[in-house]
N, C-alpha and C positions, 0 to 999 in steps of 0.2 A: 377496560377495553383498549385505552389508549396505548400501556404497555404491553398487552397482546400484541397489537397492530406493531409495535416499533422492535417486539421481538421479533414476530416473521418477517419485518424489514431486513433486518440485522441475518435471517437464516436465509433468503431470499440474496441477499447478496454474497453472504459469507460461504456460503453452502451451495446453494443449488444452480448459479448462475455458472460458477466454477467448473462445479459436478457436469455442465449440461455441455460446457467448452472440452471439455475434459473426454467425454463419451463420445461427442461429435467429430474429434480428431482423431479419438481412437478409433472407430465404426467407420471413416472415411465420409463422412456426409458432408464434411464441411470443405470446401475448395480450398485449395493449397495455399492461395495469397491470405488467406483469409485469414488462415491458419498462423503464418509468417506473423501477421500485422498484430494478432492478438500476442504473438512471442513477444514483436519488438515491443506491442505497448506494455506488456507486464515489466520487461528488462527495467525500460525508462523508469515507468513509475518505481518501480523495486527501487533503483537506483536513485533518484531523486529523493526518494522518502529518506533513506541514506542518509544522502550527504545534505539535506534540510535539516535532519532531526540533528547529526553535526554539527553544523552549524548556528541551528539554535540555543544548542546545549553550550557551544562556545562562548554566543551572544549573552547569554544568561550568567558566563561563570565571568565573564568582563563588566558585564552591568553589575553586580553583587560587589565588584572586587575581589575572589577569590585567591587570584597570583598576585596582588599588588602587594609592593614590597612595604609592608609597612616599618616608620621609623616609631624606635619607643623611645 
């Protein structure tokens, strides 16, 4: 039951919340700022997950030593 419940989390968020912004600006229901604010918030997040996931992957290949020059 518990992974039932954290699939329809997972389609509840992935799928239908989407789906329902998606319909609502297209059909005109939703007011124009509203509209804007959901744009700018997607750009941001889009764009942070970015340059996070960059920078983690960076953070990760320094912590390992990946580029260090080793001497033999």
């Amino acid at each position: 039951m518990k992974n039932f419940l954290m699939l329809l989390g997972v389609f509840t968020i992935a799928v239908f919340i989407p789906l329902g912004i998606i319909l609502g600006i297209w059909s005109g229901i939703l007011p124009q700022s509203l509209q804007v604010a959901i744009g700018l918030t997607g750009v941001v997040l889009a764009a942070g997950f970015i340059i996070g996931g960059n920078i983690y992957m960076m953070w990760s290949d320094i912590k390992t030593g990946r580029y260090s020059k080793k001497k033999k």
